[in-house]
FIDRENMAR-487156 format. One line per 10 residues: number of its first residue (from 1); their letters; for each residue x, y, z of C-alpha. Coordinates in steps of 0.2 Angstrom, whole numbers, plus 5000, padded with zeros to 4 digits. Each point is the difference from the previous one (the first is absolute). Example, Ala and Ser with C-alpha at 12.3 -4.5 7.8 and 13.67 -1.06 7.14 Angstrom:
! FIDRENMAR-487156
1	AS	5062/4978/5039  5006/5017/4997 .
This chain:
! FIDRENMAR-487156
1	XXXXXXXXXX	5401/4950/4816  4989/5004/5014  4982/4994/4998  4994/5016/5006  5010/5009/4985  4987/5010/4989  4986/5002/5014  4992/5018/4999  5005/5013/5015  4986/5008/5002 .
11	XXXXXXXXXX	5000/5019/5007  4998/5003/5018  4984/5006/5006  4983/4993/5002  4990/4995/4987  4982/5008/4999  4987/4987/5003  4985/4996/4987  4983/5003/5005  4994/4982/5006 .
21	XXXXXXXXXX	4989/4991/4989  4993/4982/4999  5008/4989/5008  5010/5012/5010  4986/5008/5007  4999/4985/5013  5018/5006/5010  4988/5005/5013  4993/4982/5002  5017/4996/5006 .
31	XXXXXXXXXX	4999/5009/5016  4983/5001/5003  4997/4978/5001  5012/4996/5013  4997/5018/5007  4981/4991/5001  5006/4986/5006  5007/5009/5015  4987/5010/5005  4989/4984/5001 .
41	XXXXXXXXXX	5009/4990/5010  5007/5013/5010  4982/5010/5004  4990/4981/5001  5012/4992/5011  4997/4985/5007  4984/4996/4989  5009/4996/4987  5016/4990/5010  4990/4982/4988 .
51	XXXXXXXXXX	5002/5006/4983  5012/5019/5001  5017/4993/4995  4994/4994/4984  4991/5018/4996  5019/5006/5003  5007/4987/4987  4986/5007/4989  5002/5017/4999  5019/4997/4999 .
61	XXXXXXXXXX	4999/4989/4986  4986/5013/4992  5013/5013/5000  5011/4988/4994  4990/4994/4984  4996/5018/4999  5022/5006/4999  5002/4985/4989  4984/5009/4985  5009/5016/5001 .
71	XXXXXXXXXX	5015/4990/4998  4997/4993/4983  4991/5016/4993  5015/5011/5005  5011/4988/4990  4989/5003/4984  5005/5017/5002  5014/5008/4994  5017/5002/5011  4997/5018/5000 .
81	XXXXXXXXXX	4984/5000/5004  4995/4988/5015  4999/5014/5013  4980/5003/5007  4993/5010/5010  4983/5002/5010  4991/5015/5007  4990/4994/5015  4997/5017/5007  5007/5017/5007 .
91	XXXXXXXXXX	5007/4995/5017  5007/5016/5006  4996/5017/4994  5008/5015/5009  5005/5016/4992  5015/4994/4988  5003/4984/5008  4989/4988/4989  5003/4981/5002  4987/4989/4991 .
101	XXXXXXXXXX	4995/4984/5003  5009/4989/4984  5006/4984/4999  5013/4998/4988  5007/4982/4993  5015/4995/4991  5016/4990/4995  5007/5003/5017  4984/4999/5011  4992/4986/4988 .
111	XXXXXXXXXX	5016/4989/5007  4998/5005/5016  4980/4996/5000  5004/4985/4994  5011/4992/5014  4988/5009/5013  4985/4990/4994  5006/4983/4993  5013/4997/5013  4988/5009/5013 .
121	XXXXXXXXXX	4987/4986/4995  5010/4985/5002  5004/5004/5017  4983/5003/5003  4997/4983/4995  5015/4995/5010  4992/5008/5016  4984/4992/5001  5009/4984/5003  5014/5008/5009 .
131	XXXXXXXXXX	4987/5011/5012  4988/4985/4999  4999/4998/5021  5002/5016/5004  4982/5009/5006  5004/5018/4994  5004/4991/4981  4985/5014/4995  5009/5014/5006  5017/4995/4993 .
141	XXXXXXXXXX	4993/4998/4982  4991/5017/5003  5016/5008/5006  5009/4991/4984  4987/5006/4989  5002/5018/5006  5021/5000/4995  4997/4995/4985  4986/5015/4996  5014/5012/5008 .
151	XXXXXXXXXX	5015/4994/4992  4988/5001/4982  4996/5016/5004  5017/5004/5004  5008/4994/4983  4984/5006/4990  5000/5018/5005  5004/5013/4988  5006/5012/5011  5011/5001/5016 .
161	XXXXXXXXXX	4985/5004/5011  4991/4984/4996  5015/4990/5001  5002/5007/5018  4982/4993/5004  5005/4984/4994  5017/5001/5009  4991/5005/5015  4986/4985/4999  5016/4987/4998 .
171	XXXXXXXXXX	5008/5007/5016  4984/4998/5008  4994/4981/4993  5018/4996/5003  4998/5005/5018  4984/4989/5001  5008/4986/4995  5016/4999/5006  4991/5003/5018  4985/4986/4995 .
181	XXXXXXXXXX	5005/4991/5014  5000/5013/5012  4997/4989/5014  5018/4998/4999  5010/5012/5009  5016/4997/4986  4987/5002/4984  4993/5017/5010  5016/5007/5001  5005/4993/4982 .
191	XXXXXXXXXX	4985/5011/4993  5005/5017/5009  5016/4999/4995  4995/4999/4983  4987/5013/5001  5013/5012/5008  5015/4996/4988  4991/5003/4984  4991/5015/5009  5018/5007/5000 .
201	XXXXXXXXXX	5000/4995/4980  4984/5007/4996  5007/5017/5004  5009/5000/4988  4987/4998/4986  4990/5015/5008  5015/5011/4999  5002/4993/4983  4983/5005/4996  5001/5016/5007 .
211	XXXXXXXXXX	5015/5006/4991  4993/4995/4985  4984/5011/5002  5014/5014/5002  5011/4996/4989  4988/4994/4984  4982/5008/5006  4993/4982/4995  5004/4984/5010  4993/4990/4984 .
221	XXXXXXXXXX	5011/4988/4990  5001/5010/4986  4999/5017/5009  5015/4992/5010  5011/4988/4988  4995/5010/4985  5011/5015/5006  5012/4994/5011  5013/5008/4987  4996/5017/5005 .
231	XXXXXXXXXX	4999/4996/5019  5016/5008/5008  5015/4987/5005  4997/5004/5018  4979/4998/5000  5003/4981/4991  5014/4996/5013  4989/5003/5015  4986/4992/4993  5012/4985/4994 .
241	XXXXXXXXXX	5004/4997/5018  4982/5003/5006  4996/4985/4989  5013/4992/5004  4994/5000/5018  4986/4992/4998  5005/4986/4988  5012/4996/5015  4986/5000/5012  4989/4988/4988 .
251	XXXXXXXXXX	5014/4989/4991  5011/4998/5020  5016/5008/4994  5011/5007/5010  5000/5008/5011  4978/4996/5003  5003/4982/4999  4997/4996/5017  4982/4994/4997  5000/4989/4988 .
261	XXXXXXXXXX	5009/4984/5011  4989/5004/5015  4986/4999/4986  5001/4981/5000  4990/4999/5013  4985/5000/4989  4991/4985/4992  5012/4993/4986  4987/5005/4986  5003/5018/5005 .
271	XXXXXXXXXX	5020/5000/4998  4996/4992/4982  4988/5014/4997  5006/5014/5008  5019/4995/5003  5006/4993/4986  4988/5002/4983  4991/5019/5003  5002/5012/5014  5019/4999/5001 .
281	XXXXXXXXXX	5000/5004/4981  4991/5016/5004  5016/5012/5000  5006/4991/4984  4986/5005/4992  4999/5018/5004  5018/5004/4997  4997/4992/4981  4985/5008/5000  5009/5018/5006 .
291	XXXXXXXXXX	5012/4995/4984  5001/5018/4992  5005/5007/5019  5015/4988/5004  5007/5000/4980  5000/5018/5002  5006/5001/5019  5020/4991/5002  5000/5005/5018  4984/4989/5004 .
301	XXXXXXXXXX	5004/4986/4988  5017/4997/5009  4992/5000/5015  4987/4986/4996  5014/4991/4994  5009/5000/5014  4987/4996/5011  4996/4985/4990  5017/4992/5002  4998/5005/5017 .
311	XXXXXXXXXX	4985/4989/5004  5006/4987/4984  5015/4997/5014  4991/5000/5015  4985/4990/4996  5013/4988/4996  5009/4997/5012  4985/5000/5013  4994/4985/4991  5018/4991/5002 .
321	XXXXXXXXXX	4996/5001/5020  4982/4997/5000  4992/4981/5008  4981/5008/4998  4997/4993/4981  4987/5015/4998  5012/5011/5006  5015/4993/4989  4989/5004/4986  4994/5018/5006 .
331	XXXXXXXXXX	5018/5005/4998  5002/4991/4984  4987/5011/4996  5009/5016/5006  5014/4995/4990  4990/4997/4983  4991/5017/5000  5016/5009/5005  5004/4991/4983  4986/5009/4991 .
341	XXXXXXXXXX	5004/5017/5009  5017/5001/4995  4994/4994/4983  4986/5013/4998  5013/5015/5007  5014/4994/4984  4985/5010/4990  4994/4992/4981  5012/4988/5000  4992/4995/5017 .
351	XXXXXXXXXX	4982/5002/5003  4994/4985/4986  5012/4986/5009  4995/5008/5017  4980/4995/4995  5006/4984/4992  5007/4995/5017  4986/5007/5009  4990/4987/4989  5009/4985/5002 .
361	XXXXXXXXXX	5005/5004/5019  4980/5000/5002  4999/4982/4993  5015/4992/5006  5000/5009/5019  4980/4995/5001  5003/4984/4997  5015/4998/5015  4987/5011/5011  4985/4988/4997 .
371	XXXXXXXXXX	5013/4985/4999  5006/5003/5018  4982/5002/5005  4997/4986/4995  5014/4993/5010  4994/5008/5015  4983/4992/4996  5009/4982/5000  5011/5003/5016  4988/5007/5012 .
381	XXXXXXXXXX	5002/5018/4998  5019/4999/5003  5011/5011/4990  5017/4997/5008  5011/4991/4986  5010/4993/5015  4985/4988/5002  4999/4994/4981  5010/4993/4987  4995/4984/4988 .
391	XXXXXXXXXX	4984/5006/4997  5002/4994/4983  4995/4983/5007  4984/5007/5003  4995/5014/4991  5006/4999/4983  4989/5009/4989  5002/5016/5013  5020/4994/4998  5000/5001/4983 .
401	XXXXXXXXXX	4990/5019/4996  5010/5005/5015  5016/4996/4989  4993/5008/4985  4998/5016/5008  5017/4998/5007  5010/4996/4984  4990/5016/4995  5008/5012/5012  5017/4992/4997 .
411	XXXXXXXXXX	4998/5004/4982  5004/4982/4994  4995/5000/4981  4985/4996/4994  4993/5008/5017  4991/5016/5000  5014/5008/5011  5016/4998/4987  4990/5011/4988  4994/5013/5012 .
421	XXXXXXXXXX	5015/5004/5011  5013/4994/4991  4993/5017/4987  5001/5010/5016  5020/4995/5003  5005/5003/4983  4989/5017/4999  5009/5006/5017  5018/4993/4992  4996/5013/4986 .
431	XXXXXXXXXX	4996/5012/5013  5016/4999/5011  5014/4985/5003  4994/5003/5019  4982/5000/4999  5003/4984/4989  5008/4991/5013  4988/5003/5013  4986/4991/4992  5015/4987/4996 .
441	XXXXXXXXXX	5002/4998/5017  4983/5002/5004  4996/4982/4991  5015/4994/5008  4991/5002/5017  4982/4993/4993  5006/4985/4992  5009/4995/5018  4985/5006/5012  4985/4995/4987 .
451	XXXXXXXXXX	5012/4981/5001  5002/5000/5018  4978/5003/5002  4996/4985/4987  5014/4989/5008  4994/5003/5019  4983/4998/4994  5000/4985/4987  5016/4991/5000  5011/4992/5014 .
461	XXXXXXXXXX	4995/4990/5014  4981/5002/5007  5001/5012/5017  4980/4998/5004  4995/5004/5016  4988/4983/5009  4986/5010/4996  4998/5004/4982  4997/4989/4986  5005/5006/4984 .
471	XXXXXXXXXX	4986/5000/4986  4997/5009/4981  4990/5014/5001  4981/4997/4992  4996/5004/4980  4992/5013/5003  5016/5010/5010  5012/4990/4986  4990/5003/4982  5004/5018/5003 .
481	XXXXXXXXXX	5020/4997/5007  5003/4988/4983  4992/5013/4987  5013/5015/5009  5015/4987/5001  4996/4999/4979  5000/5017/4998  5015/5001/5010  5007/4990/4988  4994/5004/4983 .
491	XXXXXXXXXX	4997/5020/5002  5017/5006/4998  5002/4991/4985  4982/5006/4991  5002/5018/5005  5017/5003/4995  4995/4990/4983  5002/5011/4984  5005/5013/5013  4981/5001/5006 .
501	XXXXXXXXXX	5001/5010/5017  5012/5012/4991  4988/5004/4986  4985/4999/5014  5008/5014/5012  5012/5010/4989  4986/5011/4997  4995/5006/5018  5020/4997/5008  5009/5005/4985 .
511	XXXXXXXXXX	5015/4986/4997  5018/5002/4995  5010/4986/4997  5011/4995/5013  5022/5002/4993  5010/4987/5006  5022/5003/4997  5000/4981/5000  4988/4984/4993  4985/4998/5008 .
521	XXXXXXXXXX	5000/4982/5000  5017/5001/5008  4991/5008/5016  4986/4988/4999  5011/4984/5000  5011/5009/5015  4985/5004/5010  4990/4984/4998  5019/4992/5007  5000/5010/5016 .
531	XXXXXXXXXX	4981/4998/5002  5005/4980/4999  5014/5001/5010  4992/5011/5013  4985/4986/4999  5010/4986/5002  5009/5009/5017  4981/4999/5007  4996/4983/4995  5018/4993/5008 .
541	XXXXXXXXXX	4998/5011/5017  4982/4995/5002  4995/4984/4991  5016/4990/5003  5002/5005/5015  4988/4997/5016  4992/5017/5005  4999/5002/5018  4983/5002/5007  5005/5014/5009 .
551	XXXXXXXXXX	5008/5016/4991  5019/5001/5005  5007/5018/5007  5007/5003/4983  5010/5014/4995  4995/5018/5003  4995/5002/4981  4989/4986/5003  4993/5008/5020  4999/5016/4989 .
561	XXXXXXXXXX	4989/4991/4987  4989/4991/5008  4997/5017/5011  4997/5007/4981  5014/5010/5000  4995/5010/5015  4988/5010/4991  4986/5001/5015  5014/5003/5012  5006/5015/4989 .
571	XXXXXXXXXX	4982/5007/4996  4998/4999/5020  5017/5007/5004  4999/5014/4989  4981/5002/4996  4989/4994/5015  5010/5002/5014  5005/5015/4994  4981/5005/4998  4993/4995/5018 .
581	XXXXXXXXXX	5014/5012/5005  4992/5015/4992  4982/4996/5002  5005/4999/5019  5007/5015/5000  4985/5009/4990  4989/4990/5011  5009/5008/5017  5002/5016/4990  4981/5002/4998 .
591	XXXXXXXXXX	4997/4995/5018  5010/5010/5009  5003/5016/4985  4986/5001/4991  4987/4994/5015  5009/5005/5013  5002/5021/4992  4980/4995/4999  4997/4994/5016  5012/5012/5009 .
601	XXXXXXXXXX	4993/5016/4993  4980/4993/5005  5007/4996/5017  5007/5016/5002  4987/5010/4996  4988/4988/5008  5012/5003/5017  4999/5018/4997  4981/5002/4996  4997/4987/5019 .
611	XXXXXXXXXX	5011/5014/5010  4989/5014/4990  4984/4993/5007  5007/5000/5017  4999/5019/4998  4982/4998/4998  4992/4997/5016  4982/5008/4999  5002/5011/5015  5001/5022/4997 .
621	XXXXXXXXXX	5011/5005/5013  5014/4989/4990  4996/5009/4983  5001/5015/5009  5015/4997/5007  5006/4996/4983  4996/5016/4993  5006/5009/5015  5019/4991/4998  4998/5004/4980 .
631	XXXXXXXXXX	4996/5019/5004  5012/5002/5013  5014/4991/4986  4994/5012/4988  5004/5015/5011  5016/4993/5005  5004/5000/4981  4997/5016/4998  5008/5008/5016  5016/4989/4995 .
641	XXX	4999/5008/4980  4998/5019/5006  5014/4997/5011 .
């Protein structure tokens, strides 16, 4: 029998929040402290370069102790009765279009406010040791402070307005700090990128939100999700795929996942932040969040699916090929939330294992991400696996929660990883025998890239260049590495325990237990074989064997992967090429049309008004003549009609 067997579905639609009272009336705190904390550090500048780092670790871990108080009263509450909402004020008032203010908190956004503060908070501690020579460290906490307010706001709004302020402030703090380091033409171009792609994605969420205002007169969560039943099939498809959109733009699926490689070129805190626990997590979010719309919309559920086996793939096999150990793990990271897409788009039986995923993937891939910053940090800023191996030798408590968060995302029991995506490949088996094998093959590919990174980094024979001397990290970056690396080990287990995260979310996503023709334990035992098998591939290719210094050709899979798949080469074939085309030709085509039908028509009659004035010579005996010739034409006319 399942353990899930007996769990209430409940109906679809969004629950109405309860007017917020004691505790719950200090949501607000949540964004308004690191929100502070911002705005000082960022409109004080360099007055506060001694002390400002540590008012970012502050108003971080105020939110924090703030998410954790609400925390514990919402658990006093009933299971149907944890949702709370706050009035702030009425933001927009025009003729029917009314959007208030109104914070809303829930099971769903309680998770999500959670990982954003705690984890948030240990990287914050993480980069004061981390940024500790840098001379900007002020402005990067600022900047840091500011994501965290954005994606708050983002997962705290209660309608989809809000939520596209809070989308729009991650784009932007996301832009600020993958481009920290502006000074470098590769971090400059990084950020652009980034801003441009998920410009792209944003789209979609304001189509979304218009067709909303269209179709429901409300773009509320309850005006929306409430009625989403007497929507027409056409209305929820559109707005479906609108959403969909933008989760692609956020969470780098296919076919916007061009930035999120390129986005490496930040400081490591940021792709442990942005990359890996929060940002990328943001189109997760809203498709379980737009819940009612996709259950009651086949066309766009199929499609998020698809694209989440899409990017599940791809991500994948861009980390097989990749020698830059941050970007080997920004397309671990592609592949693990094409996971949680294609989980959220298999609908109730989905949308809890997709959260309890996102969860565990925020622990265990924060943890890698900090891990190979503090690598970096012992090898002189170099990133090039080529030039590691046996750091073991040296760097054994990084080694050790580097190999926690790595048994995590192989999904070796007790690891947080066997209990979150292992439920997301039985819950696509139950779906379809193909989607099933996807996510089977999927694992396949992470256990072999995920072994080939720890093996070129840790194990082997040392490949040091004369100039680095490899050395553990300080405390204050490790004390915040070891506390994820336990969580990556122990999470899975504690939320899954008495079927916690089931009960927790059932009540915002709905859940339906996932119906397997076979025995579940049957696809367990066969996928943690080919996860083995797949592992021990890596470790013989690339810890028995020396690695070359230098990347060999390879095949053309492996040119095509470490070119990610050709995606930027396709966008500029097919998008930006194409696009300089036309805005040359509209460029040309308002020079010489449009100016030029302008310009031609005021030479013209400027031409004709010079020769007129020629006429006008000041002299009598001209104007006389003139009459004289138009009298003499004039009798002519009429001699010529009488005849």
């Amino acid at each position: 029998m399942s353990p899930f067997s007996g769990v209430l579905t409940p109906t679809a639609g969004e629950i109405p929040g309860t007017a917020a009272s004691g505790t719950f009336t200090q949501m607000w705190l949540l964004i308004a402290l690191p929100l502070l904390g911002a705005a000082i550090l960022l409109l004080l500048g360099r007055r506060t370069n001694a002390w400002g780092h540590w008012v970012g670790v502050l108003m971080s871990l105020g939110s924090f102790v703030i998410a954790v108080s609400i925390f514990l009263s919402m658990m006093q509450e009933s299971s149907g009765n944890r949702a709370f909402t706050q009035h702030l004020f009425q933001w927009i008032s025009v003729g029917s279009f009314q959007v208030p203010f109104d914070l809303r908190i829930d099971q769903l956004s309680m998770v999500f406010v959670l990982l954003i503060t705690g984890v948030g908070t240990l990287i914050h501690i993480y980069s004061v040791g981390y940024m500790s020579h840098d001379h900007e460290r002020r402005r990067f906490f600022g900047y840091l402070n500011l994501f965290v307010a954005a994606m708050l706001l983002l997962v705290l709004a209660d309608n989809y307005l809000l939520l596209y302020v809070g989308w729009e402030g991650v784009g932007l703090a996301s832009y600020l700090l993958i481009g920290f380091w502006f000074y470098k033409e590769t971090a400059a171009v990084a950020a652009k990128k980034a801003f441009v792609v998920n410009r792209v994605g944003d789209i979609g969420l304001s189509l979304a939100v218009m067709l909303m205002f269209v179709t429901f007169g409300s773009v509320t969560f309850d005006g929306v999700l409430g009625h989403a039943d007497k929507a027409s099939q056409t209305s929820l498809t559109l707005i479906g795929l609108a959403l969909l959109l933008a989760a692609c733009g956020k969470s780098a699926q296919f076919p916007l996942q061009s930035w999120l490689l390129d986005a490496m070129e930040g400081p490591t805190p940021v792709s442990a932040l942005i990359h890996a626990a929060t940002m990328v997590t943001a189109g997760v979010y809203l498709i379980a969040r737009s819940n009612a719309i996709f259950n009651a919309a086949p066309t766009a559920q199929t499609a998020v699916i698809v694209i989440g086996a899409i990017t599940l793939i791809m991500g994948a096999i861009i980390g097989c090929a990749k020698d830059d150990i941050k970007k080997a793990l920004a397309g671990s990271t592609m592949s693990q939330i094409g996971y949680m897409v294609l989980a959220a788009g298999l609908g109730p039986i989905g949308y809890v294992f997709a959260i309890f995923h996102l969860l565990t993937h925020g622990f265990f891939k924060a943890t890698m991400f900090l891990g190979a910053g503090s690598v970096m940090h012992g090898m002189n800023d170099q990133v090039n696996m080529r030039r590691f191996g046996a750091l073991r030798t040296v760097m054994v408590l990084t080694t050790v929660t580097f190999f926690a968060g790595y048994l995590a995302i192989l999904g070796i029991p007790p690891f947080a990883g066997f209990y979150s995506k292992d439920k997301i490949i039985e819950s696509a088996f139950a779906h379809s025998t193909l989607v099933g094998l996807v996510t089977l093959v999927g694992a396949a590919i992470t256990a072999f890239y995920m072994t080939r990174l720890v093996a070129m980094t840790f194990l082997g024979k040392a490949r040091w260049t004369d100039d680095v001397h490899p050395h553990e990290s300080p405390a204050i970056m490790m004390v915040p590495v070891s506390i994820l690396a336990i969580l990556s080990t122990v999470s899975g287990f504690l939320l899954i325990h008495n079927d916690w995260i089931v009960n927790w979310l059932s009540p915002v996503v709905g859940f339906e237990e996932p119906v397997l023709g076979f025995d579940v334990n049957v696809l367990q035992i066969g996928t943690l074989i080919i996860v083995l098998i797949a592992a021990a591939l890596g470790y013989v290719l690339y810890a028995r064997r020396p690695v070359p210094e230098v990347a060999p050709v390879g095949s053309f899979l492996t040119q095509a992967a470490r070119a990610d798949l050709y995606g930027d080469a396709v966008n500029e074939a097919v998008f930006m090429r194409p696009g300089q085309y036309l805005t040359r030709l509209l460029v040309w085509f308002d020079n010489k049309v449009v100016d030029g039908a302008v310009n031609g028509t005021a030479a013209l009659l400027g031409g004709l008004s010079g020769r007129a004035r020629r006429t006008q010579n000041g002299f009598t005996r001209s104007y006389a003549l003139t009459m004289l010739g138009g009298a003499a034409l004039v009798i002519v006319a009429l001699v010529l009609v009488r005849l």
